[in-house]
N, C-alpha and C positions, 0 to 999 in steps of 0.2 A: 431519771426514767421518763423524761419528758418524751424524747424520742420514739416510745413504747407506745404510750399515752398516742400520741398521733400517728400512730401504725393501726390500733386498735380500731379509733375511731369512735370514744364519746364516752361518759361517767355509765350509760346506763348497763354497758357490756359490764364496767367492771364491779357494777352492783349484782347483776346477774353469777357472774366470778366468785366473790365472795362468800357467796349463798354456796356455792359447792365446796364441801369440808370432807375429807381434807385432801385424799390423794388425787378426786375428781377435778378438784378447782387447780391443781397444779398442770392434771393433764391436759383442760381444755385452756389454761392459760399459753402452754408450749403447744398444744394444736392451734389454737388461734393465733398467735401472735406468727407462729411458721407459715402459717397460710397466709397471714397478710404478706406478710414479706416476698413470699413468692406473688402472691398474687400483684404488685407491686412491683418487682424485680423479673418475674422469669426466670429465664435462664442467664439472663446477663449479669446475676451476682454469682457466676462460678467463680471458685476462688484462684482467682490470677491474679497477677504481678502487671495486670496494662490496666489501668485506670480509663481508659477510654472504649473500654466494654461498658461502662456503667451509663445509666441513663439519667436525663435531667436531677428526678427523684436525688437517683443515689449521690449524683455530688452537691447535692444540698445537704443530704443529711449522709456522710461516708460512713458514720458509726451504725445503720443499720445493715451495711454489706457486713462489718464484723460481726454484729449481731447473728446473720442470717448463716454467717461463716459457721457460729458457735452451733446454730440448730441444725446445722446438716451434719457435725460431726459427733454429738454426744444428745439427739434427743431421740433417735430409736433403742441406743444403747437406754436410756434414763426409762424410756415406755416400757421397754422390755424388763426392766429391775421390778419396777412399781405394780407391771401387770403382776408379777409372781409372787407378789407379797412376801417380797422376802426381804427387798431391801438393802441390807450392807450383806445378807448370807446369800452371797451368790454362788451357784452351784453351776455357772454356765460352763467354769474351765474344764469338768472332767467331768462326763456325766455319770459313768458305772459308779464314781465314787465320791461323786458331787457332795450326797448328804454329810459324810464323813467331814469333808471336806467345809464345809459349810457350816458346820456347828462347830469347828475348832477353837478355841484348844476346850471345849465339850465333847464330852466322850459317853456312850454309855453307861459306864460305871457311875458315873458322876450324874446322869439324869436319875439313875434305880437314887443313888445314893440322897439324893434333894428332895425325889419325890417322896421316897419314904418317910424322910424327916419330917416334910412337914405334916404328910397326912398319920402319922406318931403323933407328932405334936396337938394335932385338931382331935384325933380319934382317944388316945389313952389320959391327955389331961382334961381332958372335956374344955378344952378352948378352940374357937373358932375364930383365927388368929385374920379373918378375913371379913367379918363384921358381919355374916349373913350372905357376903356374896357366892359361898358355896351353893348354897339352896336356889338361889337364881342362876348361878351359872349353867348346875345342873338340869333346872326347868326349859332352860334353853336347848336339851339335847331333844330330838322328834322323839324318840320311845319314851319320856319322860314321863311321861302320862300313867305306863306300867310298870313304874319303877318306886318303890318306898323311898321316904326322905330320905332313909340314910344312905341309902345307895345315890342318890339324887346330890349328895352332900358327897360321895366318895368319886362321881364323875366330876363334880364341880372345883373336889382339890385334885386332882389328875390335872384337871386342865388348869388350875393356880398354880400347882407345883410345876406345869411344862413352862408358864410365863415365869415364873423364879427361875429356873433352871436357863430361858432365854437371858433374862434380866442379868443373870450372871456372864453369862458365855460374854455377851454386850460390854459388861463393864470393867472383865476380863481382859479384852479385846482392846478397849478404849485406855486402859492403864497402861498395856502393853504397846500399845502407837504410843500413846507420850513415853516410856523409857525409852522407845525405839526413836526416838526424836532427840534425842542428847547425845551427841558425839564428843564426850570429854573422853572417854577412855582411846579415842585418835589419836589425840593430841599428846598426851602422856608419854613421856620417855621411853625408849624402848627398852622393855624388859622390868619394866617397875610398875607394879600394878599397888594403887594407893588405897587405902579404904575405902577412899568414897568409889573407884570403880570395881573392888571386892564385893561391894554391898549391891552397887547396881548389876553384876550378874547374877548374884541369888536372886535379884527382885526379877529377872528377866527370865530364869530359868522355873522360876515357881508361876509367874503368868503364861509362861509360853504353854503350861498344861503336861503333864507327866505321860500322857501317853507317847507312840514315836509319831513326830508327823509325818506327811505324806508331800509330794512334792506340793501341792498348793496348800497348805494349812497354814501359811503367815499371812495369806495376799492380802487379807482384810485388816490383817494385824500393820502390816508397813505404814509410816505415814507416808504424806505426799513430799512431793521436792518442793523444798522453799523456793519463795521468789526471792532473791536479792533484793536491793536498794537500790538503787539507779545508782545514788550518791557511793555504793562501794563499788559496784563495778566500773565507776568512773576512773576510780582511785586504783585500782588493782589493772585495768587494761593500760591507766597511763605510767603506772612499773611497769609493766611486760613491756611495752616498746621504747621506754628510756633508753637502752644498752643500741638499740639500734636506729635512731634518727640524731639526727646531727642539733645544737640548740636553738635553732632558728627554726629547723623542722619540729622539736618538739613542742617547742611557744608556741607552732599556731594549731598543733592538734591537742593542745589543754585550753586554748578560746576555742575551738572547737564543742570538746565536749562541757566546757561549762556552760556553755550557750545550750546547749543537748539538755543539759542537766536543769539548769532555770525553766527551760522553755517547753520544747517538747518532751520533752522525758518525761516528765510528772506523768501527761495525759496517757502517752502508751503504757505508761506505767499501771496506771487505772486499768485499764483493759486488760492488762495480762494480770491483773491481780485477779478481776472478775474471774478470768479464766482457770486461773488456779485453783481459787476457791471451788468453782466447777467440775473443773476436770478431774482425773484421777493424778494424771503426770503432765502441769503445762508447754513440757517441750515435744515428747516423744511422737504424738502422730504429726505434729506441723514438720521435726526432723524426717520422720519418714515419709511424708510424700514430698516436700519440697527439696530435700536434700537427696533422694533416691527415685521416686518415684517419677518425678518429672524432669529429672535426665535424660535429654533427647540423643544424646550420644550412646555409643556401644558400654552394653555393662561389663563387656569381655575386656579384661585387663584393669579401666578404669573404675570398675565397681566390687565383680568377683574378687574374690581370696583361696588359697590352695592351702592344704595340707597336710603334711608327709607320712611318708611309713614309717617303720623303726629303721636306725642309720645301721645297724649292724648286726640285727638277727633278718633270716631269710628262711619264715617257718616252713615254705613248698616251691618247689621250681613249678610246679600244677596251674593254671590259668583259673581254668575249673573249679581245682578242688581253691583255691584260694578264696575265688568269690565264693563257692560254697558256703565256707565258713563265715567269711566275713558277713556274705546278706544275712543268712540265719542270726548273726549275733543283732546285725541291725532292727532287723524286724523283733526279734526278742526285747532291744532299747525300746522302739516302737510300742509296742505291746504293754510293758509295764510306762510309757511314757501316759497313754489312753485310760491307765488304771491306776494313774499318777501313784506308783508303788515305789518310786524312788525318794527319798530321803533331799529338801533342799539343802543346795549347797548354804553349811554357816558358818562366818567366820569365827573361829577360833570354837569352835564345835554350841556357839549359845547363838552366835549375830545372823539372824536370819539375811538370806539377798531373797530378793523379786524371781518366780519363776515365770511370768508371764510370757516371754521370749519360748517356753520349750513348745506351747502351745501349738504354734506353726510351723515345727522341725520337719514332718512329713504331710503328704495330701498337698503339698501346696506347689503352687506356681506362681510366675509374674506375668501378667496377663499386657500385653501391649495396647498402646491408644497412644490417639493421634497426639492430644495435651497432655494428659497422663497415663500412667500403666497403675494396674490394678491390683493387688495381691488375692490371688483365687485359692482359699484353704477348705476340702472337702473333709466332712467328719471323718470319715472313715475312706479304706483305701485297699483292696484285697489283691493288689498287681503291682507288678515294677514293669517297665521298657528297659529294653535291654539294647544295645547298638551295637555292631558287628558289622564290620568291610561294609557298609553303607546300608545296612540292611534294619529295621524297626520290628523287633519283637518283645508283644506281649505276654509276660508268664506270672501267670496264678501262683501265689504263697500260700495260700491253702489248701488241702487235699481231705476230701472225707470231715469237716471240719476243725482240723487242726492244721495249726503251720507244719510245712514244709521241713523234713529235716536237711539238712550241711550235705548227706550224699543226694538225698532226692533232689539239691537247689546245682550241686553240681552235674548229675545224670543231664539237667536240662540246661546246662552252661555248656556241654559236654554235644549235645542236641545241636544249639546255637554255632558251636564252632564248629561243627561237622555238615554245617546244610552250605551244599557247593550255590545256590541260586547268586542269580545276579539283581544287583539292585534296579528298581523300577526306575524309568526316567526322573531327574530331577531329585531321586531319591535317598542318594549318596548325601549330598551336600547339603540339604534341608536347614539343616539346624543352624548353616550359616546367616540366615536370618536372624537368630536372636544372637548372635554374635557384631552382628553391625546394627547400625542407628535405628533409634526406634520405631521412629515414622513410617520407614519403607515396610519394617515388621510389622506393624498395624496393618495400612493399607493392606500387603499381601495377604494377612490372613483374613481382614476384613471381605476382599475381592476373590480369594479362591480355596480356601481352607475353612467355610463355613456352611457347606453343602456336602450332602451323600459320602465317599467311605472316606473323604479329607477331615471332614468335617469328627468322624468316628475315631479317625484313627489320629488325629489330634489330640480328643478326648482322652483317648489313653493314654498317651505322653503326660499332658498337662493335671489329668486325675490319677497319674501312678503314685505308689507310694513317696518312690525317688528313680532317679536316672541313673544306670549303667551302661559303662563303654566298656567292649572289650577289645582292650586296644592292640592294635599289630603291633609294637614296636615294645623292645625292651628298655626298662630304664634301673637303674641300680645306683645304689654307691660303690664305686671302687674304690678302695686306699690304694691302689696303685696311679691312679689318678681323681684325686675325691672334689676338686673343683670344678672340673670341667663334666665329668658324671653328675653330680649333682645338680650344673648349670639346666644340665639338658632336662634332669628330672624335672626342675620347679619348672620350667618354661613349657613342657608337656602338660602337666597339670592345669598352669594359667592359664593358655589357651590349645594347648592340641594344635589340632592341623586346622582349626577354627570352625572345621563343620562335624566335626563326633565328638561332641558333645553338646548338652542342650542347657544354654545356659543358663534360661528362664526357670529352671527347679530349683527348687530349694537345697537340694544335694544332688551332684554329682558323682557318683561312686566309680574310679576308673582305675580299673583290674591289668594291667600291664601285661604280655604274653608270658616274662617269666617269671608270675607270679605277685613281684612288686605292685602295691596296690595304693592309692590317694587320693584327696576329696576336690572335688570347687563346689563352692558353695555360693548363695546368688546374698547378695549382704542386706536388704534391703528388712526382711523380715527378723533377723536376728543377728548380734552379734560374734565376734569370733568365739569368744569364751562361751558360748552356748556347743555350736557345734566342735569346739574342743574336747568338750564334756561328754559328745557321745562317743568323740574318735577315742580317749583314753578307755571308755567303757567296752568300746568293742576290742579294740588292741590288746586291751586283758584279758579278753574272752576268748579269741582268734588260736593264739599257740597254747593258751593255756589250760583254759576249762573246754574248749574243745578238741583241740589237738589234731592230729594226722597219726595215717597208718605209717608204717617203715617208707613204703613207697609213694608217701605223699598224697594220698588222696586223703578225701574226709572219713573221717569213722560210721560205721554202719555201711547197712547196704541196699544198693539203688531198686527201685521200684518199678517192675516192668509195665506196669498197666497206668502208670501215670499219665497222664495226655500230656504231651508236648507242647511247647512255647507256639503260641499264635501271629505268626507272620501277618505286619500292621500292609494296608492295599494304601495305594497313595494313586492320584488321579493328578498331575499335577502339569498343569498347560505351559506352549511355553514362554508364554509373557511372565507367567512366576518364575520359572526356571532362567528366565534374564534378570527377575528382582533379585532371586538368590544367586547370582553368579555377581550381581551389584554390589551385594550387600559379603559376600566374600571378597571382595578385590578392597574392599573398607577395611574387614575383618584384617585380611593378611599382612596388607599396610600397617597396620597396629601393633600386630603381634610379632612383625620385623621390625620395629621400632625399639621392641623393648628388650633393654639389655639389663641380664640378672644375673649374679651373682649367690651362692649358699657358699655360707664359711663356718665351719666347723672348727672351734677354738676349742683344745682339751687340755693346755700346759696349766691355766689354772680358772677357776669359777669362782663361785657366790661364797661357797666357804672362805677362802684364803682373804676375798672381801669383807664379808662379815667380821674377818679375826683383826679386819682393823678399823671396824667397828664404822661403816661407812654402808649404806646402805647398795647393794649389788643394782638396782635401779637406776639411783641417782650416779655413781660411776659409770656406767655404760653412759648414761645422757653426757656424763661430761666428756667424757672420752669421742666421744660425737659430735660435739661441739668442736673439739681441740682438733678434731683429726677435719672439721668442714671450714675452719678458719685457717688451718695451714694448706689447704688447700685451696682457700678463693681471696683470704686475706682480708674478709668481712666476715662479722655473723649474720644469722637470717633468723625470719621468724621460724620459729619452730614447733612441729604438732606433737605432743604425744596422745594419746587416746586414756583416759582413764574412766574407769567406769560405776553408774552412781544406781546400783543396783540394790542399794542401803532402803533406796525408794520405790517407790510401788510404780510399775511399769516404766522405770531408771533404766537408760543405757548407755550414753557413754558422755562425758563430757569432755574438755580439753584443758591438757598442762602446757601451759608455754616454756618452755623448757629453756629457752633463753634467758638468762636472767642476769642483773647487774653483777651479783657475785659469781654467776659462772663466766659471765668475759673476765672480770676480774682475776679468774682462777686460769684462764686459757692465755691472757696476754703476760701474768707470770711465767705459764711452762715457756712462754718462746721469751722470755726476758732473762736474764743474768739474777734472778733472785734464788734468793737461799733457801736448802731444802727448807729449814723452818716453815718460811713463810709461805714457800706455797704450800704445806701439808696443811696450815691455818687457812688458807684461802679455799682449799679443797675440801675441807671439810667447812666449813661456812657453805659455799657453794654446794656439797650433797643436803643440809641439813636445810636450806632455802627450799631446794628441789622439795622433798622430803612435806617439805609446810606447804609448797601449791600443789602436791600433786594430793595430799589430807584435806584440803580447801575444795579441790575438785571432785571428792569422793563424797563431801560431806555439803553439797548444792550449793558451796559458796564460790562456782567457778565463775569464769566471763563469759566465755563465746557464746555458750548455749542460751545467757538471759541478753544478748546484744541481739541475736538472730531471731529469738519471738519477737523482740522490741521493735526488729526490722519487717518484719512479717505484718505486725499489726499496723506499720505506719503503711505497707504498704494496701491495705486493705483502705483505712483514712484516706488512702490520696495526698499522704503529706509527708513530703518526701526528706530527709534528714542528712547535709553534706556530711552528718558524723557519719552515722552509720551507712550510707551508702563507701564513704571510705573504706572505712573498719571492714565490710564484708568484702571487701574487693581486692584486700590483702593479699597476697599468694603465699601458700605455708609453702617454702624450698624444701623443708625438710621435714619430711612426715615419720614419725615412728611409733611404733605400737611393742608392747611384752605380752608373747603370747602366753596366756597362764598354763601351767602343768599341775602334775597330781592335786587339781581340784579334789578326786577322790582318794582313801589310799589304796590303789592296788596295783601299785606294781614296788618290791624294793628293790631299788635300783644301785644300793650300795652292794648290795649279794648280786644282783643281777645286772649289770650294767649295759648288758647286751641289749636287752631291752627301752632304751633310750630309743626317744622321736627325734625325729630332722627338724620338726615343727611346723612350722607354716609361715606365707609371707600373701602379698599384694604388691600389683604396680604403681609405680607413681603416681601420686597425684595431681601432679603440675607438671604441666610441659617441658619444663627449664629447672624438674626438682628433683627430688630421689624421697623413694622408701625403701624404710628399713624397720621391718621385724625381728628382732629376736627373744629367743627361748633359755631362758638358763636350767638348763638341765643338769639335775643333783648337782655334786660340788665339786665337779672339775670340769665341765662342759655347757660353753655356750655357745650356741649356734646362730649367726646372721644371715636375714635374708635381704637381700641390697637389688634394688631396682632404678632404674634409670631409663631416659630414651635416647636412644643414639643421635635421634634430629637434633638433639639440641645442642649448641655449641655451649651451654651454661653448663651441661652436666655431661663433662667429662670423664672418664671413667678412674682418673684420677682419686678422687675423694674415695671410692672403690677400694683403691691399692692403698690408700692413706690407712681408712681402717682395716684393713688387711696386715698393713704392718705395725698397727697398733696393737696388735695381740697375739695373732700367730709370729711374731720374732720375737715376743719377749720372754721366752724360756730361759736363755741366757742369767737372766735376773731374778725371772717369776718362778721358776720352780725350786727356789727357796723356801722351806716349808715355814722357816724363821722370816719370812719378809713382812715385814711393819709398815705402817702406815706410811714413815716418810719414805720407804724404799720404793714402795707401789708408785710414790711419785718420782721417784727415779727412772721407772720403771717406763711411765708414759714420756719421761723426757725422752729415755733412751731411745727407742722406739720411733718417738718423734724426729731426732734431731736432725738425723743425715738422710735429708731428703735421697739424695741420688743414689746413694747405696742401698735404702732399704725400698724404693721403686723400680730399683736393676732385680731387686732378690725376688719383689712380688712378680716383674714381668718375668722372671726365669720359674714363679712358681707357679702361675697360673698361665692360663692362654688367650689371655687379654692377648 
């Protein structure tokens, strides 16, 4: 703390310091010690990545730009705790239901029931189990004065019994993070649950508190994500790239990181421990601004993600009545999201996850700036923006002070597609600005959208609840042609025509002409399995608890004195109207660039996997493996997404999906070995999977503790050839499993029609491909495959590779007797005759 020490400036401040007990001397130690620092720094310790912003000072002493890093991002949050005395019971996530929320797993019944105990205990045995501090506590109350001892004695246990009753909830709480910190029952064989993790769910379900909780009644209960060890993610990054560097290549990245590991590593290591101990989650805000937020490229394509309707129910040919339904269901999610009356999702109905992600689902936007963008979330939100043939209308969801119902939200959807006006200049294409690079979108709005009705009618865009298009163009799935229909679906969704839609919202809602409806969502504030979670919530609501009449509108009836949707006025000169015609010809270039692919596999799924006992995850991975090394005749690094929501503001961490036994298992299928053997290598290779993707759930992964370690040197000024490596990696092969019936409501074995498409995103890398998929009940898995045409690396090859790794293998696969070793018969068959089964993909698709 020497550093601190000479920021401060001299023993007698911190004599002065001392003397303030207890929460004062903490506040004026992070008020002072911030103010030095700024006063010190300025503005030139913004937290960047160019070390020659800093001044003399700072590269004397670099550890007080992290310092200064750490108070700008957790000490209004920390003031703010401490102002409210409340402490760990923060009630900031949900205000109408904050208290509830905030004494969890303490419930009313449980405060009657404590208080009464003890003040029984004080009043009928004539013991004063409190040594006299009743009679003082109660002197303490102002009317005290006209109050008799006993009553003075019966406020004094009130307010004992409420600190019992705290003193519980607390240590309630604090039992409940330590079981919630033991991931043994992970690791455990599947399907065999042992004593010792029998014992540890009754210990978890009796702390978790017997009433129902509420979507934030764990938050306080999660612990935090562990730090690793330097010394094991040394050891675990140099398994992930064994299978892919040659031994000359791998020699000199283990000097490397043991150099990493002696030398600098320790010290960054300190610092992110600091941080940890500090923070709530050490990775989660540095992942979200450095890894999204200060993305100066377009978020369209490169950042957004899409997500489908159902593949084969079409509850209205209606536009209208479609959105109808749909918004009302949303704003209804909405609504119980603000009164946090939803149930967190927990695994296996005891494991609480983190809901801190649903916080910023609506109200929000991504706010543009020149170094970085900003995430803007309004409390509350009473409008959506609606988009139409070029046109910005604002409409009210509330009426008389209630929502909106499904026919009144269509009457004025109904409004919107019947108003003939033409778009104001420059009006049409607007939105192409947050479609292309960020900078030009700052400056623009910085220079002509921050004055009179631009400046208004921005406001509403960017303070509506969420974004709707209602889009001219039809999209569907046809089984008469279901790839080339679907192609155009996702690629509509991803980017549109690049200017109707706005891509800075947090949700995109876009209502297709015949009815077909899907999301884009801006990824920076949440992940996908967040806004998953609302699309399954509304999709149950939609045909089911809401329904239509025979001729497709919504139920009820429309409202003739409702006021009508507010046409937004736009003022827009034409030096912006050359920025956004700039910042489209970026846009359009991009999203002709990218070539996607939706595959719809239904010969066999998860079940016929499961039955040979092989985990439906780690098959898909390997299968992706075998289908991108017969295809390139290398393997690559490879990303999967898993996510560490076990921990209190957790979100995604990464599996390297490559691994020694999965080449092992891929350079059998194309080798002359015996089914034996590869069925043993396949299952070695899912069960490997299986243990990094349980490591990556449970904070023991890489990436995310290599990336603070890099973040912090770069704050130091001390620059690491490991880690600058290591981050400079390119993932060729991104893949994510988008999660399904997080809730139960839909059954899909009675109802199958009701199955999603699911969702996908574009590549990550220039020269890479992403793939999404969804496994859908037990005979449907759906791919979503993206690529760019620029790239001579990513052929659309690997495309038809796995194309024909699944949609041909009915021949074999819909054996409802097929076994383990046959499944690998299955991907040999599949695999083997390259030219025959690339003729059958180019005659099935229209590659």
């Amino acid at each position: 703390m020497l550093f601190l020490h000479r920021i401060v400036g001299g023993d007698s401040v911190w004599q002065k310091l001392i003397r303030l007990w207890p929460f004062s001397s903490l506040l004026a130690l992070m008020a002072l010690t911030y103010s030095s620092v700024m006063r010190l720094f300025g503005r030139s310790t913004s937290p960047e990545f160019t070390p020659g912003r800093r001044n003399l000072f700072a590269l004397r002493y670099p550890e007080c730009v992290f310092l200064h890093f750490l108070w700008k991002c957790y000490l209004f949050k920390i003031i703010c705790r401490f102002k409210t005395g409340l402490g760990e019971f923060d009630l900031s996530l949900c205000p109408q239901n904050g208290i509830l929320n905030g004494v969890y797993p303490g419930s009313a019944p449980g405060f009657v029931l404590v208080l009464a105990g003890y003040l029984g205990r004080a009043h009928y045995l004539k013991v004063d189990p409190s040594l006299g501090l009743l009679v003082k506590l109660g002197k303490l109350v102002p009317v005290s004065r006209y109050m008799s001892t006993q009553k003075q004695m019966l406020v004094g246990g009130v307010m004992v019994g409420t600190g019992l009753w705290i003193a519980i909830i607390y240590s309630m709480r604090t039992v409940l993070k330590g079981l919630l910190s033991w991931h043994g029952w992970m690791f455990a064989p599947h399907g065999k649950i042992t004593c010792q993790i029998r014992i540890w769910l009754i210990l978890v379900k009796i702390f978790s508190g017997m009433q129902t909780p509420m979507l934030y009644s764990f938050q306080n209960s999660l612990p935090h994500l562990p730090l690793p060890s330097v010394k094991d993610t040394m050891r675990r990054y140099l398994e992930s790239v064994r299978p892919l560097l040659s031994d000359e290549e791998h020699q000199r990245m283990q000097s490397l990181a043991l150099d990493f590991e002696k030398n600098l590593g320790p010290k960054l290591q300190w610092y992110l421990k600091l941080k940890s101990w500090w923070a709530t989650n050490y990775v989660s805000d540095w992942w979200e601004e450095y890894i999204y937020l200060r993305g100066r490229g377009p978020i369209m394509v490169n950042s957004n993600y899409y997500v489908m309707d159902f593949l084969y129910a079409f509850p209205t040919h209606l536009q209208a009545a479609r959105a109808g339904n749909v918004i009302h269901a949303i704003m209804l999610y909405s609504r119980n999201l603000d009164r946090a009356q939803m149930k967190p999702l927990m695994l296996q109905n005891t494991i609480p996850m983190c809901s801190s992600q649903y916080e910023r689902m609506f109200n929000t936007s991504r706010i543009p700036g020149i170094e970085t963008d900003t995430v803007q979330h309004m409390s509350d939100s009473r409008h959506i923006v609606v988009y139409h043939r070029g046109r910005y209308f604002k409409v009210g969801m509330f009426y008389d002070g209630r929502l909106l119902l499904p026919r009144e939200i269509e009457q004025q959807m109904e409004r919107i597609l019947a108003d003939t006006s033409e778009p104001q200049p420059g009006e049409e294409t607007l939105a192409a600005l947050t479609a292309g690079d960020r900078v030009p979108w700052a400056c623009a709005r910085n220079a002509y959208l921050r004055h009179g009705k631009n400046k208004k009618s921005l406001d509403s865009v960017e303070k509506a609840s969420f974004f709707v298009t209602l889009d001219d163009t039809e999209q569907r799935y046809d089984p008469a042609n279901p790839v080339e229909s679907l192609d155009r679906y996702a690629k509509s969704l991803l980017h549109g025509k690049c200017y109707d839609r706005w891509f800075d919202k947090s949700i995109n809602l876009i209502v297709f002409k015949n009815g077909t409806i899907g999301l884009n969502a801006e990824h920076s504030w949440a992940d996908a399995p967040v806004v998953g979670h609302l699309w399954e919530q509304v999709l149950s609501m939609d045909p089911v608890k809401l329904g239509y009449t025979a001729d497709g509108h919504c139920k009820g009836e429309p409202h003739h004195n409702l006021p009508g949707p507010q046409r937004l006025q736009w003022n827009i000169p034409p030096e912006c109207q050359t920025m956004i015609a700039n910042s489209l010809s970026v846009a359009v270039a991009l999203a002709d660039d990218v070539d996607s692919h939706i595959i719809p596999f239904s010969d066999f799924g998860k079940g016929l996997i499961k039955k040979c006992k092989i985990s439906p995850d780690a098959f898909i991975q390997l299968a992706l493996q075998l289908a991108h090394y017969r295809d390139k005749g290398k393997f690559c690094l490879t990303y999967e997404a898993s996510m560490t929501r076990l921990f209190r503001e957790g979100r995604t961490e990464t599996v390297r999906s490559c691994t020694m036994e999965s080449c092992a298992f891929v350079r059998a299928m194309i080798s002359n070995k015996t089914r034996e053997e590869r069925l043993r290598l396949l299952t070695q290779a899912a069960e490997k999977h299986q243990q990094m993707y349980r490591l990556a759930m449970t904070g023991q992964g890489i990436d995310r503790h290599l990336f603070c370690l890099y973040v912090v040197s770069k704050y130091l000024g001390q620059g690491s050839p490991f880690l600058q490596e290591v981050l400079s990696e390119p993932w060729k092969l991104s893949t994510s499993q988008t999660p399904l019936q997080q809730g139960e409501l839909f059954d899909l074995v009675n109802h199958p029609e009701y199955v999603t498409s699911g969702g996908g995103f574009g590549p990550v890398a220039d020269d890479g491909y992403g793939v999404a998929y969804v496994i859908i009940g037990e005979k449907l898995i759906n791919f979503h495959i993206s690529s760019k045409r620029s790239s001579p690396e990513t052929m659309r090859s690997l495309i038809l590779f796995i194309l024909s790794l699944f949609m041909f293998a009915s021949p074999v696969a819909t054996n409802e007797t097929l076994c383990g070793a046959e499944l690998v018969d299955t991907l040999q068959f599949v695999c083997g005759a390259d030219g025959f089964y690339i003729s059958k993909c180019n005659s099935y698709s229209s590659v």
